[in-house]
mmCIF file of the C-alpha atoms, coordinates in Angstrom:
data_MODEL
# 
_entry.id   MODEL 
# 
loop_
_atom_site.group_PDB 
_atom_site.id 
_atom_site.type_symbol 
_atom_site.label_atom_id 
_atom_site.label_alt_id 
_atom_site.label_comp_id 
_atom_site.label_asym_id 
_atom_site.label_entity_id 
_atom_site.label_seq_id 
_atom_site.pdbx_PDB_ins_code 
_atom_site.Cartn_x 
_atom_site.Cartn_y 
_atom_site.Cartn_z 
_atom_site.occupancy 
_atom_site.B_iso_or_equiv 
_atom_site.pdbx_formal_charge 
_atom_site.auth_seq_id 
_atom_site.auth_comp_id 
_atom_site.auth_asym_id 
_atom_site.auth_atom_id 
_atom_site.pdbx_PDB_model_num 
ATOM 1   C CA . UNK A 1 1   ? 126.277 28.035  195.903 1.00 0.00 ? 1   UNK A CA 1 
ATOM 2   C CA . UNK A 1 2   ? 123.968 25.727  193.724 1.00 0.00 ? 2   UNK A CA 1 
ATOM 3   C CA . UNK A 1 3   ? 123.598 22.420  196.225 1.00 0.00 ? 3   UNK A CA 1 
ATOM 4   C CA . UNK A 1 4   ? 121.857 19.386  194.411 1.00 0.00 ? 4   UNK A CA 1 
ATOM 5   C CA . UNK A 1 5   ? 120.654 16.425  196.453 1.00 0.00 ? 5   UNK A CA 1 
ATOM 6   C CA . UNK A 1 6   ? 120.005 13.131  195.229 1.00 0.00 ? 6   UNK A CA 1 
ATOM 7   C CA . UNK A 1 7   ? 117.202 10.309  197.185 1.00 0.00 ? 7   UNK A CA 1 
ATOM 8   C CA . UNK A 1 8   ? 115.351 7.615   196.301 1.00 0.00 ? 8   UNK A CA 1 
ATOM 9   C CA . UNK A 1 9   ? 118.348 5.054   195.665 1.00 0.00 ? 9   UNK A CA 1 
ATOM 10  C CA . UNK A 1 10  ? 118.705 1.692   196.874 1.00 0.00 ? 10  UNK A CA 1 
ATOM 11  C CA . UNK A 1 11  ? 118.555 -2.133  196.433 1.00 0.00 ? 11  UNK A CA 1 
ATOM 12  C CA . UNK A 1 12  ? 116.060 -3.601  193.819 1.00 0.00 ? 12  UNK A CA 1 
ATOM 13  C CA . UNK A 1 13  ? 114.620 -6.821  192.377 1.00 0.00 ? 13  UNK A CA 1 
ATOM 14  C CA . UNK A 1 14  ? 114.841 -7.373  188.330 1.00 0.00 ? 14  UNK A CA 1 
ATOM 15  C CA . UNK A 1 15  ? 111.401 -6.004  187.419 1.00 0.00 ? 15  UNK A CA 1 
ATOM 16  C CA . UNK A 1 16  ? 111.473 -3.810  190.231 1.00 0.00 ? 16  UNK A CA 1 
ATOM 17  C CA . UNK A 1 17  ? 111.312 0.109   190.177 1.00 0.00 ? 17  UNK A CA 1 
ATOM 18  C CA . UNK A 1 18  ? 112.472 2.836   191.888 1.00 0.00 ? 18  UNK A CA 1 
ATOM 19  C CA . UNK A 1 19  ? 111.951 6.470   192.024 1.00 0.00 ? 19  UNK A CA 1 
ATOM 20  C CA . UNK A 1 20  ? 114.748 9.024   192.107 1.00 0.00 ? 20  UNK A CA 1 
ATOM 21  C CA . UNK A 1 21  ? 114.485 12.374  192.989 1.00 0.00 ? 21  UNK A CA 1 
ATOM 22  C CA . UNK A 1 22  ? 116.631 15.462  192.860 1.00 0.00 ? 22  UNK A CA 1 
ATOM 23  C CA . UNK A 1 23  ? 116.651 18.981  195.090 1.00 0.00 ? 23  UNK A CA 1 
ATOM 24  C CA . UNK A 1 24  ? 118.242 21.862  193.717 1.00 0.00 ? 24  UNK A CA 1 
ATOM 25  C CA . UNK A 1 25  ? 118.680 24.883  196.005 1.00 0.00 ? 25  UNK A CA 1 
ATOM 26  C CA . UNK A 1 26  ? 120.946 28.066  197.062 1.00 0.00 ? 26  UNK A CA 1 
ATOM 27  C CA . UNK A 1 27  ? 122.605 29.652  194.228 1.00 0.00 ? 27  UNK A CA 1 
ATOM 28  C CA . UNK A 1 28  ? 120.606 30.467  191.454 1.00 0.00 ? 28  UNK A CA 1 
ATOM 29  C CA . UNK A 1 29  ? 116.620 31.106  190.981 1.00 0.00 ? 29  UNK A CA 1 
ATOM 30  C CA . UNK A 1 30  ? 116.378 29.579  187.566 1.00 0.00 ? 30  UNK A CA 1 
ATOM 31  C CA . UNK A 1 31  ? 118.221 27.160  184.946 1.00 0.00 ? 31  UNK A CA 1 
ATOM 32  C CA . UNK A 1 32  ? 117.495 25.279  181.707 1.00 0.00 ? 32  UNK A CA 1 
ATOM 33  C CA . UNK A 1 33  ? 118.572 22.026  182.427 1.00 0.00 ? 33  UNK A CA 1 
ATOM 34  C CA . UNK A 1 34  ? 118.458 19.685  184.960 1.00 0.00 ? 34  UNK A CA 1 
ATOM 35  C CA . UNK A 1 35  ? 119.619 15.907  184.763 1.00 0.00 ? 35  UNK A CA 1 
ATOM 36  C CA . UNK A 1 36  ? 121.313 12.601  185.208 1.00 0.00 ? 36  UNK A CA 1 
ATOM 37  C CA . UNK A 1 37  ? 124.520 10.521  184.874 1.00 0.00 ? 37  UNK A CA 1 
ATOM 38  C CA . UNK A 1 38  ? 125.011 7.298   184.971 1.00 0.00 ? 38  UNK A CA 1 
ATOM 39  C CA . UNK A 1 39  ? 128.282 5.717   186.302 1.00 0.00 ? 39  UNK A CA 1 
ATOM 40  C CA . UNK A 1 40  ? 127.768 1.734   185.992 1.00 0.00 ? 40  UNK A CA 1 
ATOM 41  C CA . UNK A 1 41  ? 130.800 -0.376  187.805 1.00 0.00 ? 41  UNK A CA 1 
ATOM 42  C CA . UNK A 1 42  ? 134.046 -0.143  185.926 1.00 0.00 ? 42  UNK A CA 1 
ATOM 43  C CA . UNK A 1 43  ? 133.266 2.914   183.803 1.00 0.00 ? 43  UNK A CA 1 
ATOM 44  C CA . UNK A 1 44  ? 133.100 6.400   183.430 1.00 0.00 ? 44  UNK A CA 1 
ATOM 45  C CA . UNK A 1 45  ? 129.943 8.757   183.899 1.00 0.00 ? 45  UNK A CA 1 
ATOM 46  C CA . UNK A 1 46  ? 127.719 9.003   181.073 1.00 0.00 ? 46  UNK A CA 1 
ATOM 47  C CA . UNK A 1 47  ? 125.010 11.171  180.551 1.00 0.00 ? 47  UNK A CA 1 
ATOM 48  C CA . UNK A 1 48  ? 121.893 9.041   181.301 1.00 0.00 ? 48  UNK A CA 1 
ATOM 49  C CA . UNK A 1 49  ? 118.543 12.057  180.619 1.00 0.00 ? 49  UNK A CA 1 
ATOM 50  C CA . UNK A 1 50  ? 117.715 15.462  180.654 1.00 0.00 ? 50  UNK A CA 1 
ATOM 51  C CA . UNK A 1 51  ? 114.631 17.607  181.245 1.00 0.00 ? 51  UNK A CA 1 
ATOM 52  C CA . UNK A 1 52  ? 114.722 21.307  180.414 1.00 0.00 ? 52  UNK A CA 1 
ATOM 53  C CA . UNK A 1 53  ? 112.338 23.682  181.810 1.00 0.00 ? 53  UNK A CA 1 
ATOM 54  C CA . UNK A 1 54  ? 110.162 23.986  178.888 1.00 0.00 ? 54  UNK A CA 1 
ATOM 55  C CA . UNK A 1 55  ? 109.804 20.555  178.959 1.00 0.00 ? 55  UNK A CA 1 
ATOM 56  C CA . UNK A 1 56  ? 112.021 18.633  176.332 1.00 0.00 ? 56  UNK A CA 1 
ATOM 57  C CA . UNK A 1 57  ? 113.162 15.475  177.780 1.00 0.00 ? 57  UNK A CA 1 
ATOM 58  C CA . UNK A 1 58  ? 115.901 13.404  176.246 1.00 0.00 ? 58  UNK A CA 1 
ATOM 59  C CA . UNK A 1 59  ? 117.446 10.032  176.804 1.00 0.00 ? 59  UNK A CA 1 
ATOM 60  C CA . UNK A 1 60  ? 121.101 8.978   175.986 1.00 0.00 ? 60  UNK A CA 1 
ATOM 61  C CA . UNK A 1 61  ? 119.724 6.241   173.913 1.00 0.00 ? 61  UNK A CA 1 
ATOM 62  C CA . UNK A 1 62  ? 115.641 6.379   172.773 1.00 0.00 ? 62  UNK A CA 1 
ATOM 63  C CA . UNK A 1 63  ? 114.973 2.688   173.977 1.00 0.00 ? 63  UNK A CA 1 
ATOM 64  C CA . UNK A 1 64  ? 115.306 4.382   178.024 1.00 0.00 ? 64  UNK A CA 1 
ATOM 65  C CA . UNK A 1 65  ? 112.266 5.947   177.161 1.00 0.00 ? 65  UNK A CA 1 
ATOM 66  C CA . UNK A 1 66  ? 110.170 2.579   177.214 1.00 0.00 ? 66  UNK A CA 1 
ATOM 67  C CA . UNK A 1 67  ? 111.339 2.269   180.954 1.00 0.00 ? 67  UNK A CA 1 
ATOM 68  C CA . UNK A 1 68  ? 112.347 5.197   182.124 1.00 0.00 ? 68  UNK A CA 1 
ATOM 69  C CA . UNK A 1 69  ? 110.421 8.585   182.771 1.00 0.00 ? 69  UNK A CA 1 
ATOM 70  C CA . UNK A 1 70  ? 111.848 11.886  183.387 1.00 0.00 ? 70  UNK A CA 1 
ATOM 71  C CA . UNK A 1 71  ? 109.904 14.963  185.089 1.00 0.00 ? 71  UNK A CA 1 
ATOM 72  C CA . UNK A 1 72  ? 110.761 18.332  186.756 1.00 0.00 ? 72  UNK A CA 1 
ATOM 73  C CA . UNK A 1 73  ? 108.790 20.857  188.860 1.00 0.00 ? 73  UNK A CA 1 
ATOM 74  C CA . UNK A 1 74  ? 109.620 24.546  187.869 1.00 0.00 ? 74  UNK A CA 1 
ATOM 75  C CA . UNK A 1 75  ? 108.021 25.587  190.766 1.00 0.00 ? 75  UNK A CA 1 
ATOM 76  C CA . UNK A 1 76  ? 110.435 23.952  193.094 1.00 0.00 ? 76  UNK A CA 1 
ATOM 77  C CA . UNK A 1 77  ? 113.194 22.967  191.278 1.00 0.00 ? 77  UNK A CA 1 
ATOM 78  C CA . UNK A 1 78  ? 112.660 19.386  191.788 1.00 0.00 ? 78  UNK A CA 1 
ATOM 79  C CA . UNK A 1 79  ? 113.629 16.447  189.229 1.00 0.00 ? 79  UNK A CA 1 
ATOM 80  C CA . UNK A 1 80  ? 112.837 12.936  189.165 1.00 0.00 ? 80  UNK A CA 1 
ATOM 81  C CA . UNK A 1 81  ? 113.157 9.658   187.343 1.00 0.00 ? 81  UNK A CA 1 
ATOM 82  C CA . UNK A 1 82  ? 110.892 6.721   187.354 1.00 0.00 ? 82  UNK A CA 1 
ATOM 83  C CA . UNK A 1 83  ? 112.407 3.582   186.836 1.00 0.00 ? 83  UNK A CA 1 
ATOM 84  C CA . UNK A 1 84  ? 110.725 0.558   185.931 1.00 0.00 ? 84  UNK A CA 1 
ATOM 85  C CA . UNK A 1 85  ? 111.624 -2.561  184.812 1.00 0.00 ? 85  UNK A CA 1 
ATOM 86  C CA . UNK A 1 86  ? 115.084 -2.217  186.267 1.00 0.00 ? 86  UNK A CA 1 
ATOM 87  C CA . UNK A 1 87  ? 118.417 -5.285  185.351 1.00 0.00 ? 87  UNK A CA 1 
ATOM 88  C CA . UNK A 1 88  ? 121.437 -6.101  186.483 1.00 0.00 ? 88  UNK A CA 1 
ATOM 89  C CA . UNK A 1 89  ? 122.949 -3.728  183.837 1.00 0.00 ? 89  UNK A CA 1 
ATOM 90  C CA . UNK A 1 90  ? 121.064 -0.636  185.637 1.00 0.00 ? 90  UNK A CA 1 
ATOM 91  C CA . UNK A 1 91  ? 123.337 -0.854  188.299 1.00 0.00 ? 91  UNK A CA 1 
ATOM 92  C CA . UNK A 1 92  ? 125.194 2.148   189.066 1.00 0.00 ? 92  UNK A CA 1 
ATOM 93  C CA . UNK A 1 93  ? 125.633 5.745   190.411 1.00 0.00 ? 93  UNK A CA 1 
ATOM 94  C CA . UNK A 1 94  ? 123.136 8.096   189.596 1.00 0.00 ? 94  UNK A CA 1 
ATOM 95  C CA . UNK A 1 95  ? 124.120 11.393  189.691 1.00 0.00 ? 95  UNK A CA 1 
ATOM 96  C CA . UNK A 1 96  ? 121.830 14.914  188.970 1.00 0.00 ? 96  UNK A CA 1 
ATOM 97  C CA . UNK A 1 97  ? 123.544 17.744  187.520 1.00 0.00 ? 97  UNK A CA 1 
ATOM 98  C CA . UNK A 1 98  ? 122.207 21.392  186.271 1.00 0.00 ? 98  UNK A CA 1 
ATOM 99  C CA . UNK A 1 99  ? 122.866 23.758  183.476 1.00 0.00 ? 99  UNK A CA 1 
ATOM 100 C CA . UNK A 1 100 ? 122.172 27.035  183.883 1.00 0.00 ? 100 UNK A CA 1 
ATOM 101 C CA . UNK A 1 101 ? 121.854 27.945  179.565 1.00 0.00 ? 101 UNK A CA 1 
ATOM 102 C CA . UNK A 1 102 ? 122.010 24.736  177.733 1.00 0.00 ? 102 UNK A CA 1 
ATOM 103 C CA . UNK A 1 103 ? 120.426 20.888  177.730 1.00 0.00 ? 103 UNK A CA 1 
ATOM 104 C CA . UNK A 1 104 ? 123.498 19.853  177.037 1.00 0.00 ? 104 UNK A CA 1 
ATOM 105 C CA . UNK A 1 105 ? 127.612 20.494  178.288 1.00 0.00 ? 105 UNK A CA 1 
ATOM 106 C CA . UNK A 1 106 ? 129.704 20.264  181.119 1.00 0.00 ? 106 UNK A CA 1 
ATOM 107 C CA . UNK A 1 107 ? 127.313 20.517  183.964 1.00 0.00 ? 107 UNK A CA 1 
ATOM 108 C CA . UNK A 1 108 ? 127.154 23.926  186.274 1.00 0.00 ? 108 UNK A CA 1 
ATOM 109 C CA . UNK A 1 109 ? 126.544 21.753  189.494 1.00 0.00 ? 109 UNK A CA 1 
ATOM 110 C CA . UNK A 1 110 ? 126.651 18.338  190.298 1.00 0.00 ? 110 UNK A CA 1 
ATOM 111 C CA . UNK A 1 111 ? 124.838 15.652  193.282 1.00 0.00 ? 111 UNK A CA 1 
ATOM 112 C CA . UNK A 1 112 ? 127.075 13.794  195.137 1.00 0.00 ? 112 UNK A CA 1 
ATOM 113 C CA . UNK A 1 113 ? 124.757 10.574  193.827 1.00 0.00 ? 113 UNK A CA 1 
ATOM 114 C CA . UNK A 1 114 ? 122.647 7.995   194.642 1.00 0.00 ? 114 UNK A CA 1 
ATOM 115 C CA . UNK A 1 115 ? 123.087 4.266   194.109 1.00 0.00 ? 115 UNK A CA 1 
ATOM 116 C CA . UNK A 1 116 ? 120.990 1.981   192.472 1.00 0.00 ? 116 UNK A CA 1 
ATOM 117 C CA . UNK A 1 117 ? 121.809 -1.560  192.564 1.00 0.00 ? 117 UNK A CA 1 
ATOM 118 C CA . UNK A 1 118 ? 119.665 -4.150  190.760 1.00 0.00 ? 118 UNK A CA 1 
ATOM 119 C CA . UNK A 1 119 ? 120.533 -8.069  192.328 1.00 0.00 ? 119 UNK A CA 1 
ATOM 120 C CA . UNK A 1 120 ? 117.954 -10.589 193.461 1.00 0.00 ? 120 UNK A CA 1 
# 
């Protein structure tokens, strides 16, 4: 069984960054995809960014990629996100997620999620 585990969550200033990371292990040796949702307050998870494992990134909307950075190590099937310049409206559960065949879909696996919140 896949296991995903989230860190690097936690209170921030506006301006402020943070790091997340993601730990994939058990289950399965290799997969295509690894990633993020986003659940903000009052809505549903959205897909947030992707990484595959030949290296094609994508963002649920291109302006993320000013501020945010995606990056993934093969070797140990570790993800994370840099997050810089971080508002109120970054708020929110991030979760990571897999796919074991395609960037996109309903994820194989999911974290249980870390949480960002952006206040002064």
């Amino acid at each position: 069984q896949v296991q995903l585990v989230e860190s690097g969550g936690g209170l921030v200033q506006p301006g402020g960054s943070l790091r997340l990371s993601c730990a994939a292990s058990g289950g399965i040796a290799t997969f295509y995809a690894m990633g993020w949702y986003r659940q903000v307050p009052g809505k549903e998870r959205e897909f947030f960014a992707t990484v595959t494992s030949d290296g094609i990134k994508r963002f649920a909307e291109d302006s993320m990629k000013g501020r945010f950075i995606i990056s993934r190590n093969n070797v140990n099937n570790t993800m994370s996100l840099q997050m810089n310049n971080l508002n109120a409206e970054d708020t929110g559960v991030y979760y990571c997620y897999l796919n074991r065949w395609r960037m996109f879909g309903e994820p194989y696996a999911w974290g249980r999620g870390t949480h960002v919140a952006v206040s002064a």
